[in-house]
C-alpha positions in Angstrom: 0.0 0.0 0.0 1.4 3.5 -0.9 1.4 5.9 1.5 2.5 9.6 1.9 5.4 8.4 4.0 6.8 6.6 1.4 7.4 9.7 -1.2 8.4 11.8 1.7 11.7 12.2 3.3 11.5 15.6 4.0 13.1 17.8 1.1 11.8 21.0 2.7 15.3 22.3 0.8 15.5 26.2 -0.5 12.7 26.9 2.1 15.2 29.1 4.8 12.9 29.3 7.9 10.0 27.1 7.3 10.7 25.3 10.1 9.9 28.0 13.3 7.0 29.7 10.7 4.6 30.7 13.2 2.0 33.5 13.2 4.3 35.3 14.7 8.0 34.7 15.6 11.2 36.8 16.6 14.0 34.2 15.6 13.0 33.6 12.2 16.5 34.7 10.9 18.1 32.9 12.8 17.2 29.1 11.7 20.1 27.2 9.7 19.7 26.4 6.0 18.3 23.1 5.0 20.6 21.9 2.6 23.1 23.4 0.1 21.0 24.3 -2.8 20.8 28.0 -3.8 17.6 29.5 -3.1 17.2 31.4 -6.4 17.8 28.3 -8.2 15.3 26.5 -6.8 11.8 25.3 -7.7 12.7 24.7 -11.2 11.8 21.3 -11.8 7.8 19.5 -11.3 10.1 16.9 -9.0 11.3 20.1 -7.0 7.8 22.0 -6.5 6.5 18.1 -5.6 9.2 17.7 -2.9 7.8 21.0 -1.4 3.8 20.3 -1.9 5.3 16.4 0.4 6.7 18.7 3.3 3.7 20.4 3.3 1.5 17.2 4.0 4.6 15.8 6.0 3.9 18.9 8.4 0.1 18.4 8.3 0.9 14.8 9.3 2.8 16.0 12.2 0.3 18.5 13.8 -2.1 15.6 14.2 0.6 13.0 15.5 3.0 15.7 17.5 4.3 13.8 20.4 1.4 15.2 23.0 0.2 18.2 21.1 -2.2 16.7 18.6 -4.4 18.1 16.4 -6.1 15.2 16.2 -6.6 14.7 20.3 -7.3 18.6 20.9 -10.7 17.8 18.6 -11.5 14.5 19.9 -11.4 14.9 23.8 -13.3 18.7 23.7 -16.2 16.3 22.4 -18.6 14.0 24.2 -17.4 10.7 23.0 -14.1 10.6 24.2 -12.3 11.3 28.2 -8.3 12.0 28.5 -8.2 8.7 30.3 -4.8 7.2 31.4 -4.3 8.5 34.7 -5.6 11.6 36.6 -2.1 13.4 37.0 -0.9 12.3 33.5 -0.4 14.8 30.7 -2.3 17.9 32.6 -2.8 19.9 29.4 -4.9 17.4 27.7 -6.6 16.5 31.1 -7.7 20.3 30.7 -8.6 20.3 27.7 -11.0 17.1 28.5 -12.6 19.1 31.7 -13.1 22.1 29.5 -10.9 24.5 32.5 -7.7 24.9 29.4 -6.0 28.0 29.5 -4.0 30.4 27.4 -0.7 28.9 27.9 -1.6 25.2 27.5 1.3 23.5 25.6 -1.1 21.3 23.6 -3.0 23.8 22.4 0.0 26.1 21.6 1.4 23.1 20.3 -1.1 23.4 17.6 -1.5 26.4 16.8 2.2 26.6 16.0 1.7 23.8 13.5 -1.4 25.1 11.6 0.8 28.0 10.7 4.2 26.4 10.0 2.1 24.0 7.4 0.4 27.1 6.5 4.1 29.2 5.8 5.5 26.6 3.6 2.8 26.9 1.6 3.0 30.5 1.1 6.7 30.0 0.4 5.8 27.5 -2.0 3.0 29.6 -4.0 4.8 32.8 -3.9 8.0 30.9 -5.7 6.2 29.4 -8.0 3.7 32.4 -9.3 7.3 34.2 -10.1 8.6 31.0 -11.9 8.4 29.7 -15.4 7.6 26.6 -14.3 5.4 25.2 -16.9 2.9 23.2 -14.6 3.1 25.4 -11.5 -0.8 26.1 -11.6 -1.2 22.5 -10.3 1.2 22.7 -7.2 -0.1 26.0 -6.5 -3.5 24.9 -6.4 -2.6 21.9 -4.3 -0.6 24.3 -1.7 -3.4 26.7 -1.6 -5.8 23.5 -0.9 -3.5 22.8 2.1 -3.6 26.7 3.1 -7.1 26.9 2.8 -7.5 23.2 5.5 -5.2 24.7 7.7 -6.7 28.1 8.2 -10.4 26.4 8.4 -9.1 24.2 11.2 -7.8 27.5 12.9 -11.3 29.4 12.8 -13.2 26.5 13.7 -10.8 25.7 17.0 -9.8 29.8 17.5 -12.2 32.3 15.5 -10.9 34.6 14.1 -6.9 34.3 13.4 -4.1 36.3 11.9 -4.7 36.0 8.3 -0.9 35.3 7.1 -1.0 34.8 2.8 2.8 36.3 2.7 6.0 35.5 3.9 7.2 37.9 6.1 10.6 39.7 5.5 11.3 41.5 8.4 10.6 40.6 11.8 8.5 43.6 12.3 6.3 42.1 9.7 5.5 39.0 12.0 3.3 40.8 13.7 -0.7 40.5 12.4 -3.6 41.5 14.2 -6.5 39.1 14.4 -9.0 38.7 11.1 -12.3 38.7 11.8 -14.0 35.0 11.4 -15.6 36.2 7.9 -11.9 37.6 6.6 -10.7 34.4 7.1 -13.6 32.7 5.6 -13.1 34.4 2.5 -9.9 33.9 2.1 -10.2 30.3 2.8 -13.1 30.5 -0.2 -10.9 32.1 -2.4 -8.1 29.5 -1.9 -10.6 26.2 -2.6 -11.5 28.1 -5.8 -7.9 28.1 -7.3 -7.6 24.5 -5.8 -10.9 23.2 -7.3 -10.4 24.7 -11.1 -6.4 22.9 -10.7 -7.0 19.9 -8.8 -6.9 16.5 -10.6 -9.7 14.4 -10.9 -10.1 11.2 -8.3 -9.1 8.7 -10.5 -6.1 10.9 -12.3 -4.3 10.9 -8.9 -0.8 9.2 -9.2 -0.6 8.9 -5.5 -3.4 8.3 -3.4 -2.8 10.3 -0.6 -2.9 13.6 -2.5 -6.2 15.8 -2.7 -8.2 15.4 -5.5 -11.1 17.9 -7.4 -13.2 16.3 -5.8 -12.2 16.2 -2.2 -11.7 19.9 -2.5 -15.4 20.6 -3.6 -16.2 18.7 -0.4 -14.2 21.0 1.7 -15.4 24.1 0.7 -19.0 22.2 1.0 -17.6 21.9 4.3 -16.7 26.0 4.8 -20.5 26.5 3.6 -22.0 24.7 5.9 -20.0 26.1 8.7 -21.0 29.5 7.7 -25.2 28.4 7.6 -24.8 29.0 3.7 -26.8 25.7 2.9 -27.5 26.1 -0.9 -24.1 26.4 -1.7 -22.9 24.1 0.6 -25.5 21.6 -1.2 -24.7 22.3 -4.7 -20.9 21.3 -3.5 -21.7 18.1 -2.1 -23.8 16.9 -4.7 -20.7 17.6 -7.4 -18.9 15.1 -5.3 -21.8 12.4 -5.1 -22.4 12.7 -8.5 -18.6 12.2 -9.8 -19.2 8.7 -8.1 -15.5 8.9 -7.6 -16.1 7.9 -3.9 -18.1 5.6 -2.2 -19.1 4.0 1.1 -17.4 0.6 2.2 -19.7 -2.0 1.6 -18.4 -3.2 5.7 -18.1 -0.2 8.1 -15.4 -2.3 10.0 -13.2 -2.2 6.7 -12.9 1.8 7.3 -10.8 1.2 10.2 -8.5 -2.0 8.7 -5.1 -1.5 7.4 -6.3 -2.7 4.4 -8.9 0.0 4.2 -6.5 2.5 4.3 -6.8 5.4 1.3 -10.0 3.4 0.1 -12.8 4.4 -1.9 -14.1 6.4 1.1 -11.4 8.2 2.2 -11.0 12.0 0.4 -8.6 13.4 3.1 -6.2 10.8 4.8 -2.8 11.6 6.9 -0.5 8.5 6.4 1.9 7.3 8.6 4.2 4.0 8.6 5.1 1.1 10.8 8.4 0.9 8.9 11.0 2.8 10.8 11.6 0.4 13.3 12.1 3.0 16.1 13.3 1.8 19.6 13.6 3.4 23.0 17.0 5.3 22.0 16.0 6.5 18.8 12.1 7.3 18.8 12.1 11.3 17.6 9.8 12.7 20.4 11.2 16.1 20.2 10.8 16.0 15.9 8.5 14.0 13.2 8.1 10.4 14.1 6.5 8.8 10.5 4.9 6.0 12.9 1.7 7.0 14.5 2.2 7.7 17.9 -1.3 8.8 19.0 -2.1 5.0 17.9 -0.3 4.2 21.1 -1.3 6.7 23.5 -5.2 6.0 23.0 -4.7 1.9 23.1 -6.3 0.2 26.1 -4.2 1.0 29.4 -1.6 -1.9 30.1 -2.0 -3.4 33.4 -5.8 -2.8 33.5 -7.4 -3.9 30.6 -6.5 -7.5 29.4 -7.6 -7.7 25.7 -5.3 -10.2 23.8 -8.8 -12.3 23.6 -10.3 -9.9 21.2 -6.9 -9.0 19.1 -6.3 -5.5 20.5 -2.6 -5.0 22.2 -2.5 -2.7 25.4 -1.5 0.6 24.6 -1.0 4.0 27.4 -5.1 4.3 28.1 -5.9 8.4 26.5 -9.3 9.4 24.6 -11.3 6.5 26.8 -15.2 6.1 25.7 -17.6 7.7 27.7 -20.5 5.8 28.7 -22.4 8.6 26.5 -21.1 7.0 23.5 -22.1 3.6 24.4 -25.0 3.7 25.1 -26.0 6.1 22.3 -25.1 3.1 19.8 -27.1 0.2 22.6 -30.1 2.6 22.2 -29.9 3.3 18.4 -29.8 -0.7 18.2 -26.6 0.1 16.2 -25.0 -3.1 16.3 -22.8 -3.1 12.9 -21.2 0.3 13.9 -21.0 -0.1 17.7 -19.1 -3.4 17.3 -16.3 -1.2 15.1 -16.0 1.8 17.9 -16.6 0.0 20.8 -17.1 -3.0 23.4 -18.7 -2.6 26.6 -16.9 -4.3 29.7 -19.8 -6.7 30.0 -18.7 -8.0 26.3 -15.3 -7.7 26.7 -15.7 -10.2 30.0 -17.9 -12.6 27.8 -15.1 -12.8 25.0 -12.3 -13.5 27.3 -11.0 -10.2 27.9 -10.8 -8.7 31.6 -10.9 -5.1 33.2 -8.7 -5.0 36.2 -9.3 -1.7 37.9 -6.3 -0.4 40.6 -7.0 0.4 44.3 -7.9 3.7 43.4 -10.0 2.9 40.2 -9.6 3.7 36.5 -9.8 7.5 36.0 -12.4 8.4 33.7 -13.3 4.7 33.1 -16.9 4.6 32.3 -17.6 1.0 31.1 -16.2 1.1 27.5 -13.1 0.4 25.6 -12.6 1.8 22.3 -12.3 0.2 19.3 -11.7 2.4 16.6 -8.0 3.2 15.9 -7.5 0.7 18.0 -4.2 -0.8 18.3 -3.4 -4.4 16.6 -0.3 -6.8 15.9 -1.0 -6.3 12.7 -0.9 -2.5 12.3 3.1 -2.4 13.6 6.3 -3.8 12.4 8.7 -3.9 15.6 10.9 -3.9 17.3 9.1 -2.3 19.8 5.5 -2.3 18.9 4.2 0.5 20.8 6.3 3.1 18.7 5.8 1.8 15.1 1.7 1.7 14.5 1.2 2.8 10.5 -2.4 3.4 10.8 -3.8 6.6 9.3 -5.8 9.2 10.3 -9.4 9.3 8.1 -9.9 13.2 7.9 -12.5 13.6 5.6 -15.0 10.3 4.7 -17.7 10.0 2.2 -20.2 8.9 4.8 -19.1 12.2 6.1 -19.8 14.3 3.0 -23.3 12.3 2.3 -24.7 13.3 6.3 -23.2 16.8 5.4 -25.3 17.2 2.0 -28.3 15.5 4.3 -27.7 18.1 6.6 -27.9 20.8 4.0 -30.7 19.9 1.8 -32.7 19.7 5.0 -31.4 23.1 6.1 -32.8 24.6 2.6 -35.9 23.0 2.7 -35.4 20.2 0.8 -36.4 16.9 3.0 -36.6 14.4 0.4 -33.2 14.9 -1.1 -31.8 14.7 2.6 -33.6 11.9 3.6 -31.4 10.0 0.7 -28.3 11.0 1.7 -28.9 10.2 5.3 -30.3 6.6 4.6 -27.3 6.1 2.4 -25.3 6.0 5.5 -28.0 4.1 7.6 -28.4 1.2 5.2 -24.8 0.6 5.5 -25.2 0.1 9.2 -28.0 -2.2 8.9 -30.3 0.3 10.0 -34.0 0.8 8.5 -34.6 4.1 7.1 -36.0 7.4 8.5 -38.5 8.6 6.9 -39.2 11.4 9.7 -39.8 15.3 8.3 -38.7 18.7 9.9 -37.1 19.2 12.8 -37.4 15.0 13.6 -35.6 14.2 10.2 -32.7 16.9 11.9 -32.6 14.9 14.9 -32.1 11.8 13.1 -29.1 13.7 11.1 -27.5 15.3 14.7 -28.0 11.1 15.7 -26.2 9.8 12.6 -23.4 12.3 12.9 -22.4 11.4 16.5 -22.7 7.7 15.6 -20.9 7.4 12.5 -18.1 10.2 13.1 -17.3 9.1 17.1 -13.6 9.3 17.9 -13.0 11.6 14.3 -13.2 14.9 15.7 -16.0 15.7 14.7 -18.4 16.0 17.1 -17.5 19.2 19.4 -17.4 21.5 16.3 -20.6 19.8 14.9 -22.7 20.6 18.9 -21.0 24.3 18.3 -22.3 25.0 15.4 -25.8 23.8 16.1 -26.2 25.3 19.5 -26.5 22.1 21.2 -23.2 22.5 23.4 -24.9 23.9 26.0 -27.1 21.3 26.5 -24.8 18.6 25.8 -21.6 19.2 27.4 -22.9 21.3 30.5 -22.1 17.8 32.6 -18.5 17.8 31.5 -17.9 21.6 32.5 -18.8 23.2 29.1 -19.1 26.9 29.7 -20.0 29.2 26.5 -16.5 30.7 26.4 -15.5 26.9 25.4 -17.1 27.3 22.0 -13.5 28.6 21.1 -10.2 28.0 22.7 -7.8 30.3 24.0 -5.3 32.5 22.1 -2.1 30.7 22.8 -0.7 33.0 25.3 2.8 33.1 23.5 0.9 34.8 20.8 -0.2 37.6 22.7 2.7 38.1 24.2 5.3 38.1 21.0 2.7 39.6 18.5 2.9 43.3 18.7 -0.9 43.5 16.9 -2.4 41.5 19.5 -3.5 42.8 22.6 -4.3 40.4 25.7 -7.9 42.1 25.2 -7.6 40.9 22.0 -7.8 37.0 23.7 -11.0 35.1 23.1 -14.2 36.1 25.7 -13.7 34.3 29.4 -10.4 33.6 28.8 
């Protein structure tokens, strides 16, 4: 199986300080060269621009698997699905995050924030080369960097709101400094990049490698920005361009999704990959740099020492992102067997399959009945010789079952039931589940349902209760206030941005 990992090994060269890009920075002068090459030579060549457009996925691929500050785990645990887990002293920044009292200088959420905008500078290093070059096919690359832009900044006004809107390398260190956008600035610029990248994007099935973006998984993410912003008949008319390409489709078995062998398949449109290949040890894991293995695989496995689970094929992994008993039983009481049996096993089943759950003295922290099943780790998914540090499974960013609850949820949203009620059963008839055939503000139930059974454990679900104004309701038991609806300004932001003000910061924080 190809994966991005395998064309990568980080040729980031020509690019001078890619590598601290932040919003805002005062030592960007000083980072060494990478590599010899001169600068003003570079970005000649299609296999030159292409080793750029990898290091941009290489750093998308690290700001969801950065050794404790994930991308990927700040989404999941500020849902409903998912506790921190492991112990009650262990990692306090995510433990924050999960008991929604995070504040401005948490590490994780710096952590991210810093790597939104260093993906987000080497693109603008790469697009602002290239629209000066006579590079013959540089409108493909640029459209593929401003598609990676364009993620990255979306990610940052969903998490953050409004953000400095950076779409030029700065020269000076004065020119660091960038006051805050308003959410619609960024929103527009963000529409303006998936524009270039849908008219320059390849087709689906013209992609040489599958883990690159395609037309069509571009249409969906700017479906995707519609929606966000309540613009339903746009986001609809977006959607249904991807349906009808029939360039993607649902797995015929939901547990395939989640197999290694599932891995950039016909459902996938947006999918980080990572390798078990690298045959890291204790001396030499990277946990200060890129590790190509996925570590987060490893942190969310079922806690060693407490959970026994050989009997159902799982190995033991550090215990983060535990179920809540909220997910649980929302699959038990949607009589969701197919999918339920793919995200998770209760204790009771567990027990019954030969599996035990041996709590300590002073019990499991934020054990609720429930061990996770999706990303789970397996034997299978890691190539040695030290298992916990070499898992190659992928992160599934975008789905189609994703994009066909999305157009449901649209074509409801503009008054248009029937088409919705196709989209949505689409995704229920693949779990085994009859159809609704419910109208109005039922039929939206059923979608809010769907969406926090099909998408548990993808990050999904906080952003999605947002949006919809059901936080509130939903998350008040976990210690959801309003001012959660964002996160914090990263504190080191404030302070080394000259345009930011600490009244600048995000209400209640």
């Amino acid at each position: 199986m190809e994966t991005m990992k395998k064309y990568i090994k980080i040729l980031i060269v020509g690019v001078l300080f890619a590598g601290t890009y932040t919003s805002c920075s005062d030592d960007f002068t000083d980072v060494e060269p990478i590599g010899l090459i001169n600068e003003a030579d570079f970005l000649t060549t299609d296999a030159e621009a292409e080793s750029v457009i990898f290091g941009i996925y290489d750093l998308m691929a690290w700001n969801y698997n950065r050794p404790w500050n994930s991308a990927f785990f700040l989404k999941v645990l500020a849902g409903d699905c998912a506790n921190a887990g492991s112990t009650s002293g262990d990692q306090p920044p995510l433990q924050q995050i999960d008991d929604f009292n995070q504040v401005s200088d948490n590490p994780a959420i710096t952590g991210v924030w810093e790597g939104y905008y260093k993906t987000i500078g080497l693109a603008n290093v790469l697009i602002e080369k290239l629209e000066v070059s006579d590079l013959g096919t540089k409108d493909k690359f640029i459209a593929e960097a401003k598609f990676l832009r364009a993620y990255s900044y979306f990610e940052l006004v969903t998490l953050f709101g409004g953000v400095p809107l950076r779409v030029e390398t700065p020269q000076t260190v004065e020119e660091f400094g960038l006051p805050r956008s308003t959410k619609r600035e960024v929103y527009v610029q963000i529409e303006a990049d998936l524009s270039v990248a849908i008219a320059g994007l390849p087709s689906k099935g013209s992609i040489a490698q599958s883990f690159r973006i395609s037309k069509e998984a571009a249409q969906a993410v700017l479906g995707k920005v519609y929606l966000f912003q309540e613009k339903y008949d746009l986001a609809s008319k977006e959607f249904e361009k991807v349906i009808t390409s029939n360039s993607y489709d649902l797995e015929p078995n939901f547990k395939d999704v989640w197999n290694s062998e599932g891995e950039h398949g016909i459902e996938s449109l947006i999918e980080l990959s990572y390798v078990s290949t690298e045959k890291y040890d204790w001396g030499n894991f990277p946990w200060g740099g890129r590790p190509e293995s996925n570590i987060h695989a490893q942190l969310m496995g079922p806690r060693g020492g407490v959970f026994e689970v050989e009997a159902i094929g799982i190995a033991n992994g550090w215990g983060f992102n535990i179920p809540t008993a909220k997910i649980g039983m929302a699959f038990e009481d949607a009589g969701d067997t197919v999918r339920k049996e793919a995200t998770v096993i209760s204790e009771a089943d567990l027990v019954s399959a030969g599996g035990a759950v041996n709590p300590p003295d002073v019990g499991i922290h934020d054990y609720e009945g429930y061990v996770r099943l999706k990303y789970v780790t397996k034997s299978e998914d890691t190539d040695g010789p030290i298992n916990e540090l070499n898992y190659g499974i992928n992160w599934r960013l975008l789905r189609y079952a994703d994009v066909l609850l999305m157009a449901a949820e649209s074509y409801h949203k503009n008054n248009e039931d029937a088409k919705a009620l196709i989209e949505l059963n689409k995704v229920r008839s693949r779990a085994g589940l009859a159809d609704v055939t419910a109208l109005g503000s039922d039929l939206f139930d059923a979608i809010v349902l769907e969406r926090q059974l099909e998408l548990a454990f993808e990050g999904q679900r906080f952003f999605d209760l947002v949006r919809w104004g059901l936080a509130d309701g939903e998350l008040s038991g976990e210690g959801y206030q309003s001012k959660n609806q964002l996160f914090p300004i990263p504190q080191n932001e404030i302070s080394r941005n000259t345009l930011i003000e600490p009244e600048d910061q995000n209400p209640g924080y």
